[in-house]
PDB file of N, CA, C and O in Angstrom, chain B, residues numbered from 101:
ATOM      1  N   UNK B 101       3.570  16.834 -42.279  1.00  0.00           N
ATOM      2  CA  UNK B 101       4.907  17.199 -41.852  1.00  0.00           C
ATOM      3  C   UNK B 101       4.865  18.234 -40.729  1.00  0.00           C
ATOM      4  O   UNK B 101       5.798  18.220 -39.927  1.00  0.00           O
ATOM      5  N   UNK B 102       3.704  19.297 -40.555  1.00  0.00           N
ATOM      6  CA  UNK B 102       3.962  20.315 -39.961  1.00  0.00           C
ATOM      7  C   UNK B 102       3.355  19.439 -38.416  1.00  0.00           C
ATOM      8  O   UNK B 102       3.881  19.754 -37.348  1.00  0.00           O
ATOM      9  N   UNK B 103       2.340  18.456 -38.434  1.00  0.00           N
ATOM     10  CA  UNK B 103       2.459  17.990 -37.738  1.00  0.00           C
ATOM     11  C   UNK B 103       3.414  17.142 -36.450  1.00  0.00           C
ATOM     12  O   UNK B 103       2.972  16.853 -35.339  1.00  0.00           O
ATOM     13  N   UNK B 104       4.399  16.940 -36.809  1.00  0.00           N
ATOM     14  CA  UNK B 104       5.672  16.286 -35.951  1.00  0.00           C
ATOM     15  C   UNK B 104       6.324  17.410 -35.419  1.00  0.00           C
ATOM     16  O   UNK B 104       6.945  17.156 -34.387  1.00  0.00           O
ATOM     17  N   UNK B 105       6.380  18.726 -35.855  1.00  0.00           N
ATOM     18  CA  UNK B 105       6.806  19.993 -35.174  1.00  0.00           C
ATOM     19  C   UNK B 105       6.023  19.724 -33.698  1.00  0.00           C
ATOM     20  O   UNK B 105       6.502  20.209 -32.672  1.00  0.00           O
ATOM     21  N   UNK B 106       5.094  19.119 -33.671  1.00  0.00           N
ATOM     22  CA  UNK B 106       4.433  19.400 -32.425  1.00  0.00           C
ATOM     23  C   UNK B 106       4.365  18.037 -31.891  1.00  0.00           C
ATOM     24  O   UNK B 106       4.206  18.046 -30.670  1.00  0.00           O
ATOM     25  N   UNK B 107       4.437  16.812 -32.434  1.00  0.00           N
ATOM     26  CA  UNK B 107       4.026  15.549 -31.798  1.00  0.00           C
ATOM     27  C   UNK B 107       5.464  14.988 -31.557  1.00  0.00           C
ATOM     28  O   UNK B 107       5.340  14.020 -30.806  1.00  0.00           O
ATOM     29  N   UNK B 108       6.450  15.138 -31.799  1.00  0.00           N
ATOM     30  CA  UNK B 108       8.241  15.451 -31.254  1.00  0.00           C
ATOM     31  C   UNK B 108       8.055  15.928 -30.119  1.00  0.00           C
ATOM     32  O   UNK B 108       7.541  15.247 -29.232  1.00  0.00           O
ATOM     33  N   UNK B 109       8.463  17.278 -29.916  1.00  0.00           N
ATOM     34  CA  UNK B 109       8.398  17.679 -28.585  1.00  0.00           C
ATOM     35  C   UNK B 109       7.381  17.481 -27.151  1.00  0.00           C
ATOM     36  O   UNK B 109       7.630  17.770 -25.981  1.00  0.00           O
ATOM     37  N   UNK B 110       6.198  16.892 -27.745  1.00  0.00           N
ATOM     38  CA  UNK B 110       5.491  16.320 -26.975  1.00  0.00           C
ATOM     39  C   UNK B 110       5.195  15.036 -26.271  1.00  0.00           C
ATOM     40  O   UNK B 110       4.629  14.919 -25.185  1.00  0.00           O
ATOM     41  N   UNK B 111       5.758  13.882 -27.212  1.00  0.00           N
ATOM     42  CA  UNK B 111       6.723  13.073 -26.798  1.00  0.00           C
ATOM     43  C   UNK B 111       7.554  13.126 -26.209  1.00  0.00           C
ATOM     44  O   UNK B 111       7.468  12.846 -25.013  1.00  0.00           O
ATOM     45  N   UNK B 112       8.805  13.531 -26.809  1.00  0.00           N
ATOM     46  CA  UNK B 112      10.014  13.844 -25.845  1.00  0.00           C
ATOM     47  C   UNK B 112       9.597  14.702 -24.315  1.00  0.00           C
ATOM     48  O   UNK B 112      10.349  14.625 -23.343  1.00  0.00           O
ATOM     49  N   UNK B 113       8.484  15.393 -24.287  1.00  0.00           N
ATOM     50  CA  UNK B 113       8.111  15.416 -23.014  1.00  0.00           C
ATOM     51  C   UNK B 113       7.202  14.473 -22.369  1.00  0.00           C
ATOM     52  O   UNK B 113       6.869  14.766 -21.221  1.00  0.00           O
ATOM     53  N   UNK B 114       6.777  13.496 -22.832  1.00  0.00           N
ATOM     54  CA  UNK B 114       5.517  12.552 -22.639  1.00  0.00           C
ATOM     55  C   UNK B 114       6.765  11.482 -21.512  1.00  0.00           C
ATOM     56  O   UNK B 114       6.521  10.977 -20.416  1.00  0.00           O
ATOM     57  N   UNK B 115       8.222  11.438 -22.413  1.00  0.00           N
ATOM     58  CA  UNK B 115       8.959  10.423 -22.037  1.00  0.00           C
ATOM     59  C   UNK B 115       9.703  10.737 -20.557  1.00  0.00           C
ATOM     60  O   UNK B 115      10.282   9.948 -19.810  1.00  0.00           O
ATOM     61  N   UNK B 116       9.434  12.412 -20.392  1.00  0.00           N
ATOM     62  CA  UNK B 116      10.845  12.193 -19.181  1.00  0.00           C
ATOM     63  C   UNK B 116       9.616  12.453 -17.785  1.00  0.00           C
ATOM     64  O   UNK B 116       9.990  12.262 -16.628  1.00  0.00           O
ATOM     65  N   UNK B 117       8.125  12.913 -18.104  1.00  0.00           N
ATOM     66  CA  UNK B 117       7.414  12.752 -17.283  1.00  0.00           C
ATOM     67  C   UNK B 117       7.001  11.425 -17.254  1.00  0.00           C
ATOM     68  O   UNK B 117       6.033  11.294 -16.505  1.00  0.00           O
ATOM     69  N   UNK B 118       7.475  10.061 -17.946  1.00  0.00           N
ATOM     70  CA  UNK B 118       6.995   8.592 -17.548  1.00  0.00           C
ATOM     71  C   UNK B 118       8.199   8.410 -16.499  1.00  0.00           C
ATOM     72  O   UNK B 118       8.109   7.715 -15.487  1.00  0.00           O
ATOM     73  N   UNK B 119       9.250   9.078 -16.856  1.00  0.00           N
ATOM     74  CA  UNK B 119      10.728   8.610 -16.541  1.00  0.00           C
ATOM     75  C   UNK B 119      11.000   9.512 -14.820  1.00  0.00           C
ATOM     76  O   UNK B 119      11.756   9.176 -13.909  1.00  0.00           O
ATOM     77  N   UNK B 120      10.111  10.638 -14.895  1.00  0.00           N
ATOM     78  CA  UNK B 120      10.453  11.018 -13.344  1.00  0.00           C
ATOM     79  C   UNK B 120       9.258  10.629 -12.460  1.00  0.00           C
ATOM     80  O   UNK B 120       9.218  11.060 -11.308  1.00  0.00           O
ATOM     81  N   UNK B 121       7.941   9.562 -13.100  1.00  0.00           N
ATOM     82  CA  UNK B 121       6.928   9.411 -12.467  1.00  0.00           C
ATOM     83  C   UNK B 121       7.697   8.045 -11.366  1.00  0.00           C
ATOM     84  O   UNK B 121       7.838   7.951 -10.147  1.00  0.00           O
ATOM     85  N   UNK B 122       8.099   7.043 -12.664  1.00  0.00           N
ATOM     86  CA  UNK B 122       8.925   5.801 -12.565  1.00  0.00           C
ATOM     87  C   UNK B 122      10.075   6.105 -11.342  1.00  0.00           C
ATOM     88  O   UNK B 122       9.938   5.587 -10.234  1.00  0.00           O
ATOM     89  N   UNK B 123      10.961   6.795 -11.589  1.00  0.00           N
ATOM     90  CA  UNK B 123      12.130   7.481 -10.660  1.00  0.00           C
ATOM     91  C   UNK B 123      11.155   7.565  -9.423  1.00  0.00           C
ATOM     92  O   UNK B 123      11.534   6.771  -8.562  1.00  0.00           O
ATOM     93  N   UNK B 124      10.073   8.233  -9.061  1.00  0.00           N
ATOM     94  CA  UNK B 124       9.720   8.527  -7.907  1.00  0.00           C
ATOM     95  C   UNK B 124       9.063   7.576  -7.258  1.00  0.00           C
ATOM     96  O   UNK B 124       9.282   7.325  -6.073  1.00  0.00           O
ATOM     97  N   UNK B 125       8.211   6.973  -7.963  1.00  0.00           N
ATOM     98  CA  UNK B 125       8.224   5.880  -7.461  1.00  0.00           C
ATOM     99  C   UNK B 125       8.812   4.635  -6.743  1.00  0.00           C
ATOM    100  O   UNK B 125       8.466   3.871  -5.842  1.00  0.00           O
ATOM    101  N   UNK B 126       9.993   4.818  -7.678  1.00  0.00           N
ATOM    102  CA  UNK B 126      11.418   3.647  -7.094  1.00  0.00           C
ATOM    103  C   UNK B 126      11.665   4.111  -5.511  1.00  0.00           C
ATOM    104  O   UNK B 126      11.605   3.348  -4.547  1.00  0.00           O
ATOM    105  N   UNK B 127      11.983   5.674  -5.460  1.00  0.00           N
ATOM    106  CA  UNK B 127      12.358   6.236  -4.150  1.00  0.00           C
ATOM    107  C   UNK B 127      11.271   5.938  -3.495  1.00  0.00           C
ATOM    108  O   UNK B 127      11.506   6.069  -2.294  1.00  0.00           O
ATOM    109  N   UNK B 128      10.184   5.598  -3.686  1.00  0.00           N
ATOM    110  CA  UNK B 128       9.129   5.795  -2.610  1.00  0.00           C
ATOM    111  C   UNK B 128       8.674   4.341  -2.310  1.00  0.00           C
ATOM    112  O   UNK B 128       7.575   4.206  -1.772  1.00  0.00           O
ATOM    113  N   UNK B 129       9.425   3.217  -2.610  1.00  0.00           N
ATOM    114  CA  UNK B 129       9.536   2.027  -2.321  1.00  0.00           C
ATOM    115  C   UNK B 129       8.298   1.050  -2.419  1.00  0.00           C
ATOM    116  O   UNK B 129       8.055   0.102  -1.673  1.00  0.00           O
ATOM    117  N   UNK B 130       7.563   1.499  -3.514  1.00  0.00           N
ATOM    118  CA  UNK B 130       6.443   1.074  -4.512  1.00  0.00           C
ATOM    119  C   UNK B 130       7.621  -0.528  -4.819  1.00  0.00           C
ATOM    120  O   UNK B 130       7.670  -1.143  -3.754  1.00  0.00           O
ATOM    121  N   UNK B 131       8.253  -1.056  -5.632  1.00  0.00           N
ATOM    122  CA  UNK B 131       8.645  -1.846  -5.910  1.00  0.00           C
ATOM    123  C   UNK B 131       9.812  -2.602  -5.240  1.00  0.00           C
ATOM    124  O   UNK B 131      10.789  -2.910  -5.922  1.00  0.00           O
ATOM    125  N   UNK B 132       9.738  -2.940  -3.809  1.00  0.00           N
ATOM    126  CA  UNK B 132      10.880  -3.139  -3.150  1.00  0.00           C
ATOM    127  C   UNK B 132      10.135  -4.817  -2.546  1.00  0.00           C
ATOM    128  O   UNK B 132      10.867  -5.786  -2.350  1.00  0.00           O
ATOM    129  N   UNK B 133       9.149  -4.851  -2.405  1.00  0.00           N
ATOM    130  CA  UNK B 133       8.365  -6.221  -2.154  1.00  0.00           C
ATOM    131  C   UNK B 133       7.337  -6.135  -3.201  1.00  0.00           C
ATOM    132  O   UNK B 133       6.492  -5.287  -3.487  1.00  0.00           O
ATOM    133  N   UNK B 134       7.634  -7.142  -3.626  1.00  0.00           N
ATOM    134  CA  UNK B 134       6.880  -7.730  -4.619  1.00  0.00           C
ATOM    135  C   UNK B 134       5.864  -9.116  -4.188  1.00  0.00           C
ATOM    136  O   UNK B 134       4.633  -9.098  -4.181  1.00  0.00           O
ATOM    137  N   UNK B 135       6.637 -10.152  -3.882  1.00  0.00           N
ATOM    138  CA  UNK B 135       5.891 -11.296  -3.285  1.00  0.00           C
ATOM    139  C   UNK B 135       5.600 -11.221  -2.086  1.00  0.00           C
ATOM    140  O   UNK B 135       4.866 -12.204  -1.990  1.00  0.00           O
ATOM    141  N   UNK B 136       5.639 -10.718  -0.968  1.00  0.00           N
ATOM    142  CA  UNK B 136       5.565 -10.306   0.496  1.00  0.00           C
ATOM    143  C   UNK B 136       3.902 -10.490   0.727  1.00  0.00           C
ATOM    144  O   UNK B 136       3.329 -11.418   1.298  1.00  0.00           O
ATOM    145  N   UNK B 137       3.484  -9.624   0.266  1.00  0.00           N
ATOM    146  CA  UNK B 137       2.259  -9.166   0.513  1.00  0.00           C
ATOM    147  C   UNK B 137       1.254 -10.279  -0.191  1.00  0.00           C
ATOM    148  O   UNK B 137       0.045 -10.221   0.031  1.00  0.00           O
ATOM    149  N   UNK B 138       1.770 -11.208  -0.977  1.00  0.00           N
ATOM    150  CA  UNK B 138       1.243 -11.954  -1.721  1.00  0.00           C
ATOM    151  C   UNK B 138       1.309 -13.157  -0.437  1.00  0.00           C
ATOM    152  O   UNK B 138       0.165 -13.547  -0.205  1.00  0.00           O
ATOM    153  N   UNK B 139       2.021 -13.623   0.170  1.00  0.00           N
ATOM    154  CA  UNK B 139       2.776 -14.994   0.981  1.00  0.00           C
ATOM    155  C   UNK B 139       1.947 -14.404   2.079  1.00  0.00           C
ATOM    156  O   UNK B 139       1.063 -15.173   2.457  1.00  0.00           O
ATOM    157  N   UNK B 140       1.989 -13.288   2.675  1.00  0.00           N
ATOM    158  CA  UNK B 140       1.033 -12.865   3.771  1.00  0.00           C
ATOM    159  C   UNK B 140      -0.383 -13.506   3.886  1.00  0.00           C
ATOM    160  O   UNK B 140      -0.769 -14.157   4.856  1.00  0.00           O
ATOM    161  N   UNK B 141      -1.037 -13.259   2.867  1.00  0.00           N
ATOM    162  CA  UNK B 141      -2.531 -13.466   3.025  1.00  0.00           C
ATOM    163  C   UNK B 141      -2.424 -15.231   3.320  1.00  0.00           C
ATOM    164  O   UNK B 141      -3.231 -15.731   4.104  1.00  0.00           O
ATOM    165  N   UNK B 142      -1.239 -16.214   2.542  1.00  0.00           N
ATOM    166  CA  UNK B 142      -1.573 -17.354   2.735  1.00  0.00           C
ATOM    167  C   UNK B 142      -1.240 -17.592   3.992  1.00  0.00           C
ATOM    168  O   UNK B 142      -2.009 -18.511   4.275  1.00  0.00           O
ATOM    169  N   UNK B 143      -0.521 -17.348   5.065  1.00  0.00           N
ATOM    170  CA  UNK B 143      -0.106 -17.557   6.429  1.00  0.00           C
ATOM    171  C   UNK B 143      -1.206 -17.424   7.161  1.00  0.00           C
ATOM    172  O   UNK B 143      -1.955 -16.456   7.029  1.00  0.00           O
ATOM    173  N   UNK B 144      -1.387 -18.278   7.912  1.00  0.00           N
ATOM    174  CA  UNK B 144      -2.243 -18.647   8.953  1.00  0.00           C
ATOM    175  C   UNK B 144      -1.448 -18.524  10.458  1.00  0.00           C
ATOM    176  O   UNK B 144      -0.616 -19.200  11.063  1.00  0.00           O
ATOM    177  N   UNK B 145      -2.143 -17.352  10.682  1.00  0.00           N
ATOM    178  CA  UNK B 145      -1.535 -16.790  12.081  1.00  0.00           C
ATOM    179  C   UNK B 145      -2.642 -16.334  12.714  1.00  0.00           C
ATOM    180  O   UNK B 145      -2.933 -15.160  12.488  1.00  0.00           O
ATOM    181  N   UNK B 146      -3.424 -17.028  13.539  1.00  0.00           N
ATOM    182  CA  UNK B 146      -4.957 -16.841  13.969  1.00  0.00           C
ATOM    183  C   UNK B 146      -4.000 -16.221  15.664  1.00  0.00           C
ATOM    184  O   UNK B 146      -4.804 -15.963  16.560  1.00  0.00           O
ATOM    185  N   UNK B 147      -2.590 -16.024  16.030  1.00  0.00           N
ATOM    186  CA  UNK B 147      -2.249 -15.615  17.548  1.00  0.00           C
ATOM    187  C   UNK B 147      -2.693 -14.150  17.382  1.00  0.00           C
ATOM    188  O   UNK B 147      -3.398 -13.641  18.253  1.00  0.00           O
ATOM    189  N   UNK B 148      -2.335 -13.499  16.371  1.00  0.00           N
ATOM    190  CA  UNK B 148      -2.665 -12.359  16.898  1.00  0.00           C
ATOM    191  C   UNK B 148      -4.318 -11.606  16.699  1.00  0.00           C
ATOM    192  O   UNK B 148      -4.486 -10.404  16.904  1.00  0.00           O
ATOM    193  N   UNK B 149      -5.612 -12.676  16.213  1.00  0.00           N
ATOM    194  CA  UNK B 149      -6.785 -12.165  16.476  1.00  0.00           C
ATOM    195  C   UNK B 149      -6.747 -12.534  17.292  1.00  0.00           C
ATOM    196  O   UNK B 149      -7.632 -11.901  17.868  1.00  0.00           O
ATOM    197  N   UNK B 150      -6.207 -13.457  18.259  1.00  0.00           N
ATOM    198  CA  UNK B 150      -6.632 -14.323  19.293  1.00  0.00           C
ATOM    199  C   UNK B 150      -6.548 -12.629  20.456  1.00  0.00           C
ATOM    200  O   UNK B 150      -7.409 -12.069  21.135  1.00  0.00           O
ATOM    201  N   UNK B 151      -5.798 -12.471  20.318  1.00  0.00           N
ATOM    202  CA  UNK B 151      -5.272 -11.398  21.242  1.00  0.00           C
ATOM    203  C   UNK B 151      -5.939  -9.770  20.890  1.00  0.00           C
ATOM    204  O   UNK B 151      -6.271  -8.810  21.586  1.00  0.00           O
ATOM    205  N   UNK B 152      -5.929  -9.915  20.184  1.00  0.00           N
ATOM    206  CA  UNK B 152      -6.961  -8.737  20.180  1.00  0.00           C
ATOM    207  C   UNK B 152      -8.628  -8.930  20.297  1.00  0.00           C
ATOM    208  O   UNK B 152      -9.460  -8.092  20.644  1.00  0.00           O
ATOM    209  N   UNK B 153      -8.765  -9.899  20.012  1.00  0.00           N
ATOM    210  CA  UNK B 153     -10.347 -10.411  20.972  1.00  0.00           C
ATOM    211  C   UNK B 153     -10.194 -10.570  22.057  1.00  0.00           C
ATOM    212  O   UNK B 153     -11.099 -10.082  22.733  1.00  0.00           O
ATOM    213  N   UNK B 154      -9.158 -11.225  22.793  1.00  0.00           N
ATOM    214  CA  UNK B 154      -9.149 -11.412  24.730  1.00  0.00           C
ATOM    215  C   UNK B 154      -8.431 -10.157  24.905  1.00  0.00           C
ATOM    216  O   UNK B 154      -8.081 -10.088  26.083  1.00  0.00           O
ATOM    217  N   UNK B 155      -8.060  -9.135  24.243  1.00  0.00           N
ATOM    218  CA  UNK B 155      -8.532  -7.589  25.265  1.00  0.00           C
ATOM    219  C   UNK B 155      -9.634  -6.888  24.723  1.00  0.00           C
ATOM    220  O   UNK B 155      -9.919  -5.830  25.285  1.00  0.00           O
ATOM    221  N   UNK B 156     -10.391  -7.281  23.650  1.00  0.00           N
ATOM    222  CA  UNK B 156     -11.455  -6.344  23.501  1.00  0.00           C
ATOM    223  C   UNK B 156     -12.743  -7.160  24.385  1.00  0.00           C
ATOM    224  O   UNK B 156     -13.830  -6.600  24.525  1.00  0.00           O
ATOM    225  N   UNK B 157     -12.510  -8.354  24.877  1.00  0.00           N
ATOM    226  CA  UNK B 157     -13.397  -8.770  25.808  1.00  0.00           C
ATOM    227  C   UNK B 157     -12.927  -8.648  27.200  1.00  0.00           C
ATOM    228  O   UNK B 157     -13.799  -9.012  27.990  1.00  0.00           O
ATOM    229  N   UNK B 158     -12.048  -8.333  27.649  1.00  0.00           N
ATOM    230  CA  UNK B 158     -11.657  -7.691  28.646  1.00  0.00           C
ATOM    231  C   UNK B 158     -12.368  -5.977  28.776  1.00  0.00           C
ATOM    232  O   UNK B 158     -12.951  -5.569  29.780  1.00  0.00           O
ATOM    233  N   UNK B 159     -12.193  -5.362  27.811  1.00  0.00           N
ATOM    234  CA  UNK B 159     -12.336  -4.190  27.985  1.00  0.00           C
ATOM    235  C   UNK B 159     -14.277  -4.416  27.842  1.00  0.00           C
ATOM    236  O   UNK B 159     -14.886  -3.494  28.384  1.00  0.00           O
ATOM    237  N   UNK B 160     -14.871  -5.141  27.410  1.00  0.00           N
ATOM    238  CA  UNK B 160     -16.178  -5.602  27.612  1.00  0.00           C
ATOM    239  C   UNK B 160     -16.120  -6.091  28.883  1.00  0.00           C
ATOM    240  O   UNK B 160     -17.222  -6.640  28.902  1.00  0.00           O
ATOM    241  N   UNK B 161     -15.757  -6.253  29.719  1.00  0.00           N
ATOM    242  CA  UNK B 161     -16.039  -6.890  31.206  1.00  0.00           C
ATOM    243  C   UNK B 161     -15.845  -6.429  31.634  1.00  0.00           C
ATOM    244  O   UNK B 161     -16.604  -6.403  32.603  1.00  0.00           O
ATOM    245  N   UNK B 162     -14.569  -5.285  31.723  1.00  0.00           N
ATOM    246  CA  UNK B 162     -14.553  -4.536  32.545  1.00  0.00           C
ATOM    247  C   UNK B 162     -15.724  -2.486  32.595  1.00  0.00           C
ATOM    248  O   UNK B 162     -15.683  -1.494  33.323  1.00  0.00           O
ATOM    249  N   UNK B 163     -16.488  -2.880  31.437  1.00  0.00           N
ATOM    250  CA  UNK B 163     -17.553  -2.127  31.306  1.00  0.00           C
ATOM    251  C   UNK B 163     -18.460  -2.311  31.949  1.00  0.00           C
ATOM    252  O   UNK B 163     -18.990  -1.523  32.733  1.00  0.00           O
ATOM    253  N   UNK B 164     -18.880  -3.832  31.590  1.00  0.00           N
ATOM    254  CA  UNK B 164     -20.306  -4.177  32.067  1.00  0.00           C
ATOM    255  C   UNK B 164     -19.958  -4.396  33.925  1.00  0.00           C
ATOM    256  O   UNK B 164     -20.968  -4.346  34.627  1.00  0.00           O
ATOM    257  N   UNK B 165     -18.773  -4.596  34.569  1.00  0.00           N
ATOM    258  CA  UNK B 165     -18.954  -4.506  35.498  1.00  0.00           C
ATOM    259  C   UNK B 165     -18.663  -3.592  36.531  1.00  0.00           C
ATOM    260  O   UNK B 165     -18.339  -3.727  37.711  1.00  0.00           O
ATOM    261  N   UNK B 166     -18.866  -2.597  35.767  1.00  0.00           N
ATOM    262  CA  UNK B 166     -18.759  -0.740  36.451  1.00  0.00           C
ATOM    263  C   UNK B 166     -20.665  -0.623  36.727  1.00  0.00           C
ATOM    264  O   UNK B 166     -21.350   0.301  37.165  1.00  0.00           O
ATOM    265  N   UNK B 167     -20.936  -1.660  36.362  1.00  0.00           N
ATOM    266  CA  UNK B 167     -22.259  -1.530  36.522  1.00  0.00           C
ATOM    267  C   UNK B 167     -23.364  -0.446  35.606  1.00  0.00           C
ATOM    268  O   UNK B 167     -24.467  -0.055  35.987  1.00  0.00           O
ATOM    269  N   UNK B 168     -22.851  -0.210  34.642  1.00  0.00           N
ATOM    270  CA  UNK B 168     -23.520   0.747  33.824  1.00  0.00           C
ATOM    271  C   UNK B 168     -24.382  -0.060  32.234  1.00  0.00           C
ATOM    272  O   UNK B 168     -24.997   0.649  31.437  1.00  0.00           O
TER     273      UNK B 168
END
């Protein structure tokens, strides 16, 4: 019995630190996309490596032909 003197109030605090972890989370937009990030990986959009390889080989050509 003397036990619940202490496992009560520790609970009841166990619950409103799940409850302002949860709350902050919501604000911090943890749960606002859910499937997004999932549908992403299956899309096949090879334009934009395309483009960041023809300027990082640009910026390779225009190295090697500074002559260094």
């Amino acid at each position: 019995m003397e036990s619940l003197y202490l496992l009560i109030p520790l609970s009841v605090l166990l619950v409103f630190l799940i409850g302002i972890i949860f709350w902050w989370s919501l604000k911090g937009g943890q749960f606002d996309d859910m499937e997004g990030p999932g549908w992403q990986i299956l899309q096949d959009d090879d334009s934009l490596l395309v483009e960041k390889s023809s300027a990082d080989e640009r910026k390779n050509k225009e190295f090697k032909s500074d002559g260094v």
